[in-house]
N, C-alpha and C positions, 0 to 999 in steps of 0.2 A: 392470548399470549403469542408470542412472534416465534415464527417457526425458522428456522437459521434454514433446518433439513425439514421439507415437506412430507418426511414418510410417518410423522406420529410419534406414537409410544414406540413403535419398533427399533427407529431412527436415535432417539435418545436413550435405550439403551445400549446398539453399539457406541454410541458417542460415549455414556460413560463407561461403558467396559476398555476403548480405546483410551481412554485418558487415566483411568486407574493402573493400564500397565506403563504407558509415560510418565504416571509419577514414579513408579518402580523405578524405570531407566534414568530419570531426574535425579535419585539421590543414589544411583549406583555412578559408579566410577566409569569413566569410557573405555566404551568395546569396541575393541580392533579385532581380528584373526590376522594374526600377522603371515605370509605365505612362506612355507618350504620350499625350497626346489623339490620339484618331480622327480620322481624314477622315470619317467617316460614322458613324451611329451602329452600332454592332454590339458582342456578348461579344469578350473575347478574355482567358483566364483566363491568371494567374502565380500561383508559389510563392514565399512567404518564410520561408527556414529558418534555424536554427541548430542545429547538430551538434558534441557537445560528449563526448570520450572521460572515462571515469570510471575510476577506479583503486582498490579500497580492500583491506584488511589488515586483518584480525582477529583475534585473540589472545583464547580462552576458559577460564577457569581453574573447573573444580569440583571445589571441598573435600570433599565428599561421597565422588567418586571419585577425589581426586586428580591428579588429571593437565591436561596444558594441551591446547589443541586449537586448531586456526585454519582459518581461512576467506578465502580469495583468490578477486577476484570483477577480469574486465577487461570494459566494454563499453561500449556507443555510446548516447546520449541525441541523438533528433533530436524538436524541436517548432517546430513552423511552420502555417501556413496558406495555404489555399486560395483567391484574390479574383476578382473581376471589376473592372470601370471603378467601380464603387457599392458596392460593399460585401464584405465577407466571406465567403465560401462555406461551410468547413472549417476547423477546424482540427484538427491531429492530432498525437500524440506517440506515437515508436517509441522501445524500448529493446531492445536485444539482449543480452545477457550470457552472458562465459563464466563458468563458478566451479568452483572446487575446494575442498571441504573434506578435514582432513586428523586423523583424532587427536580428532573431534571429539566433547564427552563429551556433549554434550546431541543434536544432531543438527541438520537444517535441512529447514526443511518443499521439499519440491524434489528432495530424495539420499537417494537408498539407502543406510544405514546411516549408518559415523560416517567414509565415507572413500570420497569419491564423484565426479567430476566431469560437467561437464555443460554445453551450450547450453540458455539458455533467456529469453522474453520476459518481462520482468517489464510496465510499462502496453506496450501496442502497440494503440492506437484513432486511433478519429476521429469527430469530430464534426461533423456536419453541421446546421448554422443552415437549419431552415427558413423562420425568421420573420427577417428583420434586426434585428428589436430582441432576440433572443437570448429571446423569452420562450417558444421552443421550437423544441428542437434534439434532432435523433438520432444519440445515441452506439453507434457497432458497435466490438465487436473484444476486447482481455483489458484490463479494468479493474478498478482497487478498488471494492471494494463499495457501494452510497450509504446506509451507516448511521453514524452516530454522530458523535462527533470528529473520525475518519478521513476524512469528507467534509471537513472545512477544513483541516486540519492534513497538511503533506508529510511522512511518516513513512520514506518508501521511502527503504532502503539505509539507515537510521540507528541507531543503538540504542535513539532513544528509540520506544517503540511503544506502540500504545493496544491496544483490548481483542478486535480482529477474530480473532484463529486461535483463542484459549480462548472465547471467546462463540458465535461466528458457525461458527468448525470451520474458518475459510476465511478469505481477504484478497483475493486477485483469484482473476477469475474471467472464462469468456470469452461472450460474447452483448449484447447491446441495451438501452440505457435510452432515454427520454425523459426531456429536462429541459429545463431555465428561469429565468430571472430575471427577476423581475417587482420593482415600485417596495419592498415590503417583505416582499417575501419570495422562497425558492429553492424547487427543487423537483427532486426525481431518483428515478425507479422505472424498475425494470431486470429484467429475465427473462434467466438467465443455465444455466449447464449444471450446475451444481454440481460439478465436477471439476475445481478449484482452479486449478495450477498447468495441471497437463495437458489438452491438448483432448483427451478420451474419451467411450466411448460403450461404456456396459456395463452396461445397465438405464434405466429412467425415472428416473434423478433431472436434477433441476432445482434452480435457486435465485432465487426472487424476493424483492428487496428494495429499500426507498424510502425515504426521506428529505424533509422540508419542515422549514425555518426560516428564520433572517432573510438578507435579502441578503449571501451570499459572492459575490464577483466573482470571486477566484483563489482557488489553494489554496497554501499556502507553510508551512513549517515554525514560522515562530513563533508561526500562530493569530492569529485577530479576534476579537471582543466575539458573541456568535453566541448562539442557543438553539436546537434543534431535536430534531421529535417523526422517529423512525424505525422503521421494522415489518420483518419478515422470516421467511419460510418456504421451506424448502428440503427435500428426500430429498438426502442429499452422499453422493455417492463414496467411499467410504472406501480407503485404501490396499489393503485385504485384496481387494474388490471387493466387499464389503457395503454396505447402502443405508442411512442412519441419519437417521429426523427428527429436522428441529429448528424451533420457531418461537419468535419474539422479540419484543417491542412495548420501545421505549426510551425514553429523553429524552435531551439533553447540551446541555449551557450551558461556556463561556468569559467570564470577566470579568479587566478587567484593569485596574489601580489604579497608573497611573505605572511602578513597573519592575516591579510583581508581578503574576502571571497566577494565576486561580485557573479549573481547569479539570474538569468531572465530565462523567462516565456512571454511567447505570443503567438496566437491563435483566431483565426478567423473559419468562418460558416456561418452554418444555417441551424434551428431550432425550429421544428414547424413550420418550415419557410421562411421564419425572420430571420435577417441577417444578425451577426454578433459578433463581438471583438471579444475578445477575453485576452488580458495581459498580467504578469507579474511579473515585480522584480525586487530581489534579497541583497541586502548590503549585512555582512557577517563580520566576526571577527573571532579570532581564534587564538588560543594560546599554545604556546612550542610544543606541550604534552597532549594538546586535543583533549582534553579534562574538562573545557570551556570554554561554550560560547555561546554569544550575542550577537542574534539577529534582529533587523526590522526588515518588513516587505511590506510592501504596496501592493495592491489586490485593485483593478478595473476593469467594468464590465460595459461595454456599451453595445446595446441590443435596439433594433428599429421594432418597432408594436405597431397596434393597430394607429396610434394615435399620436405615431412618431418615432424620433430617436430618445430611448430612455439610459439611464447611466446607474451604476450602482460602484460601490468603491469603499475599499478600507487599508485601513493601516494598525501592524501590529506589532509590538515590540517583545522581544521574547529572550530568555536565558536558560542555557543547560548545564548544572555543574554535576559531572559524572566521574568521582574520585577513584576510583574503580570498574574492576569488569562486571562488580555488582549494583553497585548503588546510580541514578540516576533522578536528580532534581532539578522541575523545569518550574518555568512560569512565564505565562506569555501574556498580553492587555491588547486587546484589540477594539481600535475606534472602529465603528460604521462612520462614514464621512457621508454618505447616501445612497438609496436604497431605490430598486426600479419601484414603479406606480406611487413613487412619493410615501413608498410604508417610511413610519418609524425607523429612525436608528437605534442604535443602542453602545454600549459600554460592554466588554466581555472581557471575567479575569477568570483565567485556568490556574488550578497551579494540580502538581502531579508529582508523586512518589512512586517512585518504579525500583523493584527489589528481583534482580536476576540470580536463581539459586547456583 
């Protein structure tokens, strides 16, 4: 069985002891302490949260190997903050998740094989404002990476995804950045473990990686008008317990024209000393209430081997009608157009029901 958290039996019962009182705070009402004025001047710090249970259903069909496979995920989202009488201290966002895949033909970065279940944290940080004007803050705990798209755009639990596990080898990851927002621009570089999902410790690898472009204030799923330069070098963890470089220098820009978004990456380095490109790019469209939309993107990989330059590439057409702050229906089809060392393509259709309490 796949261990999210390396510490055993011990590990899975704080996990479920922490997720039994976020289901509490999931179907309680949000908690504020709202502050009085003082009799005298003095701290006196409050939390305000919101805790929000997540439900979603996945259904994965590949034609290549026939067969359907699915994915069942139940768990807690809490994000809130930390204040004083002046200002902000913290803020932080925990997610706990259970999941089971079942049957499943491609697999899930997280599970052992195609039929696995498991506890595990997808974000679970915090950030700490050392400056009040937020133009620097220290992030601890498992975050996504601060490269590319992925820094503005909320991808988590969705099907539409950008280019972090084939580019980067990785999506989150657990250790420390520093970051900021200043009048025309962001900024976020981070020293992380490089063993992804899991917090391990089986050799010297690491992962540092950074990010600067134009002011993002949040991060949300449908993306802002944005351009940004990002770097990354890492030894990862590999599943077997093997160490594997990687380093990367990128770009990524979002433009958006009324209801259409037009959205890229691109990225060059090294893999083990091959050289590699890795590109995307998202042509979206969107309706006045943001209820709905329709994407396709283009996925290219071209990497030099031993035996040359080899190329892999796809294309994938996808839609999200989200009628509410609860409900959320997607479906996305994605061609393999081809594949490094000449493997098999394939056909790939998700489709996904997601239920926010």
């Amino acid at each position: 069985m796949n261990r999210a958290f390396p510490f055993r039996s011990r590990a899975r019962s704080l996990v479920a002891i922490a997720a039994s009182l976020f289901w509490i705070l999931a179907i309680s009402p949000i908690s504020a302490k709202k502050a009085k004025a003082p009799s005298q001047p003095h701290w006196r710090n409050f939390v305000n949260y919101q805790a929000t249970a997540d439900l979603s259903a996945r259904g994965v069909h590949s034609r290549f190997q026939d067969q359907w496979g699915g994915e069942f995920t139940l768990g807690l989202d809490a994000y809130g903050k930390i204040s004083n009488w002046d200002q902000d201290l913290a803020t932080f966002v925990l997610q706990l998740y259970s999941g089971r895949i079942e049957n499943h033909p491609i697999g899930r970065p997280g599970y052992n094989g195609r039929d696995d279940w498991d506890f595990f944290a997808k974000i679970a940080s915090i950030n700490f404002h050392v400056r009040s004007d937020r133009r620097l803050n220290l992030k601890v705990g498992h975050f996504e990476l601060p490269y590319g798209l992925e820094a503005s755009i909320n991808s988590n639990g969705t099907l539409r995804q950008f280019s972090h596990p084939t580019n980067l080898g990785q999506k989150l990851d657990w250790g420390a950045t520093l970051n900021g927002t200043f009048p025309k621009f962001q900024y976020e570089i981070g020293l992380s473990r490089g063993s992804g999902i899991d917090y391990e410790s089986r050799g010297s690898h690491y992962a540092l990686a950074g990010r600067i472009g134009t002011p993002i204030d949040t991060e949300n799923f449908w993306g802002t008008p944005s351009v940004g330069l990002s770097f990354y070098q890492a030894k990862l963890l590999r599943p077997n317990g093997s160490l594997q470089d990687r380093w990367r220098v990128g770009i990524d820009g979002q433009y958006y024209i009324g209801p259409v978004g037009l959205l890229g990456e691109l990225s060059a380095g090294e893999t083990e000393s091959e050289t590699t490109i890795n590109s995307l790019a998202e042509f979206n469209l969107t309706n006045s209430r943001e209820t709905f939309l329709a994407y396709n993107q283009l996925r290219w990989i071209h990497q030099r081997e031993a035996q040359g330059w080899d190329d892999s590439g796809s294309l994938a057409f996808g839609v999200r009608y989200a009628p509410d702050t609860h409900w959320a229906l997607s479906a996305q089809f994605t061609q393999q157009l081809w594949q490094l060392a000449s493997r098999s393509t394939d056909q790939i259709l998700s489709l996904q029901m997601r239920y926010r309490f």
